[in-house]
Each structure stands twice: as C-alpha cells, then as structure tokens.
N, C-alpha and C positions, 0 to 999 in steps of 0.2 A: 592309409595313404590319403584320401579323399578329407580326412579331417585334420592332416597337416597342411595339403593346398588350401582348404579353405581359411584356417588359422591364419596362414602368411596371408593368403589374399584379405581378408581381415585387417589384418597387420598394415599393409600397402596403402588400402583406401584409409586410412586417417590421413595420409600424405598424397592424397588424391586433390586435384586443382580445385581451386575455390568455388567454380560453377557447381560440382559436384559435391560439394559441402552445404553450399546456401541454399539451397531445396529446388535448385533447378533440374531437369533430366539426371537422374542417377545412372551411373557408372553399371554397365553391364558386361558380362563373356559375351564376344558374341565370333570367337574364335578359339579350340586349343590345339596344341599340337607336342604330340609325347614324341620324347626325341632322347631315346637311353634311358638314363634314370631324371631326367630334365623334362619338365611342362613349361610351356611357353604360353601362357595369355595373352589374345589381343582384348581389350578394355576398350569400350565405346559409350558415348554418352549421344544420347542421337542417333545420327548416321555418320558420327563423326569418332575419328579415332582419339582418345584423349592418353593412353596411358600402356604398357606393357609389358608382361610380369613373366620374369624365369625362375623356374622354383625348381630347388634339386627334389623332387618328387618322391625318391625311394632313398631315403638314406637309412645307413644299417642301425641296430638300435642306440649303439652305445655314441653314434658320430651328431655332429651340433646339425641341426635342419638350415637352412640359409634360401633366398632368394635375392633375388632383384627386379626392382621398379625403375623403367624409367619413364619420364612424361616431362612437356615441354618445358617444366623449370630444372630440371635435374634426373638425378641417379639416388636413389637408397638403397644400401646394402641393408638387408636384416638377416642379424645372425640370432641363435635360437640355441642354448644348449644349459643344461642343469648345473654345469662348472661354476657358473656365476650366480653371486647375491645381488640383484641391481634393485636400486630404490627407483622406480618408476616416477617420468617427468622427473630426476635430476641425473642432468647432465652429465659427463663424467670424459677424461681422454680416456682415446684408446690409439693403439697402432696396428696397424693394417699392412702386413707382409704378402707381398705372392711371393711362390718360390722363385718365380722369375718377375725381375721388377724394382721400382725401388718401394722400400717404407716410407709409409704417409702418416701424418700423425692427426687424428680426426675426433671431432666432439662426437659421442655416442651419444644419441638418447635412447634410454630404455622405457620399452612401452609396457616391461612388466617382467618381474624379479629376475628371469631368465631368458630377456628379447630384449637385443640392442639394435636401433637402426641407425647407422652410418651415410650422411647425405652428403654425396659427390657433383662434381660436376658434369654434366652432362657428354662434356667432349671428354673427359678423366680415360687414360691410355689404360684404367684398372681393365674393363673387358679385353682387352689385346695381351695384357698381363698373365690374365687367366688362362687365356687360349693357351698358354705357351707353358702354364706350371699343370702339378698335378694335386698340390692344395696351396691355401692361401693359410696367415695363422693370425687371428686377431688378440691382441692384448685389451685388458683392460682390467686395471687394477695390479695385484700379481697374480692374476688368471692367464694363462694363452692357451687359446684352442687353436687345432690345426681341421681347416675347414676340404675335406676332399674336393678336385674339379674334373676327374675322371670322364671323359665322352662329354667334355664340354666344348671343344672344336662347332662338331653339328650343331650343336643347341643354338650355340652363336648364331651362324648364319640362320636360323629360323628366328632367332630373337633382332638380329639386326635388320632383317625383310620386317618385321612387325613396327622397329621403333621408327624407319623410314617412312611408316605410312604417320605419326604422329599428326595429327592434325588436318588428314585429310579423310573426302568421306570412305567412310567403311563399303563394301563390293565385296562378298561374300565369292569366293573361287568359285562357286557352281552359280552364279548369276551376275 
C-alpha cells in the first residue's frame, strides 16, 4: 500500500508548480489523513500550502489504482492499470465517464505504459460527480476501465478542507 502512495505521489509532483520544479523549497507531506480506503495529502513547500493529493489507498488487486491532485493551476486525474499499452510523453484522447455525470472527452498524457494522467480544471463539477457515482470508466484507445469510488463522500470533505487551504500558510491542528 505504502509503495502505491508513494508511486502516485511520484506521479503528482512532475505536475507540481514551477517553484517546486526550479530548485526552490521542495514540496513536502506535512499532513495525512486515512479516510476508508482514500489518503488525502496535504503538500507544502515552506510554510505554505501548495498542492493536495487523494489517492484510493487500498484498491483490490485486480482494480486500476487512481488519485487526484489538485493545486492552484488545476486538477489531475491519474489513473494506473495493466489494461493499457501507453507510449509515455505521447498524448493520446481519452473519455472520462462518472456513473453520475456527463462524458468529457480529455487529452491523456501517459507518464508510463500503464499511467495516464488527465488535467482538468480546477472548478471541473468531476469531484461532485464522483460523490454521487460509485465508479467512474476511463477510455482510451479501445481500452475502458471502470475505476471504483466507494466511501468517497468523506474523502471529499477531508480533501476539499485541504484544497481550501491552497496557498495559505500551513498550521498544523495541534499548533
């Protein structure tokens, strides 16, 4: 479990803001919180909140691993599963179903034969979409996987308290 969070959080920071790229303060946890089978990252660079990451933590073996990043330019969805042959750095559509919701149709980049990430917009009704199915199913190519979102309700609301603090400084609950 602990080297599927880290894989995705991996995954996340390549799409992590430019400060944390050009060799300024690097991106750190300095918050998590399990919440079902959902870990919610708060990302700080400083003392300041830059970025935060929901990751289905415990997914069963045969099901795609998935999270999400959000930070102050946007949303990425990264989805994670062996169904797919992806050529890494090239581009590819894909479409993005919730059970409840409408289809969107989105450029995938894959960051590696079987890991596509999906960049949305920040306000994008996809997390409200979710709350309200119990998977989502991504195409790409004539692949579709059906990504489970089981006991994502709570996750929300611990993930939405995290992206509201984006850009302010970080305050640790016991100080």
């Amino acid at each position: 479990m602990l080297r599927l969070i880290v894989t995705l959080i991996a995954v996340f920071v390549s799409f992590a803001p430019a400060m944390a790229q050009s060799g300024a303060t690097p991106l750190r946890p300095v918050a998590t919180s399990e919440v079902g089978p959902w870990e919610v990252v708060v990302w700080s660079a400083a003392t300041r909140v830059i970025q935060c990451t929901l990751v289905r933590a415990t997914p069963a073996a045969n099901e795609p691993k998935f999270g999400i990043l959000v930070d102050h330019l946007g949303m990425v969805l990264s989805v994670d599963t062996a169904a797919w042959q992806l050529t890494p750095k090239t581009p590819v559509a894909s479409t993005l179903r919730p059970q409840v919701g409408q289809e969107r149709t989105l450029t995938a980049d894959p960051v590696s034969p079987t890991r596509a990430n999906m960049k949305l917009r920040r306000e994008s009704p996809l997390l409200d979409q979710l709350q309200r199915s119990d998977h989502f199913d991504v195409r790409i190519g004539q692949v579709t996987v059906r990504v489970p979102t089981e006991d994502f309700n709570a996750a929300r609301v611990v993930f939405d308290i995290c992206v509201h603090k984006i850009g302010t400084e970080w305050r640790s609950p016991s100080g």
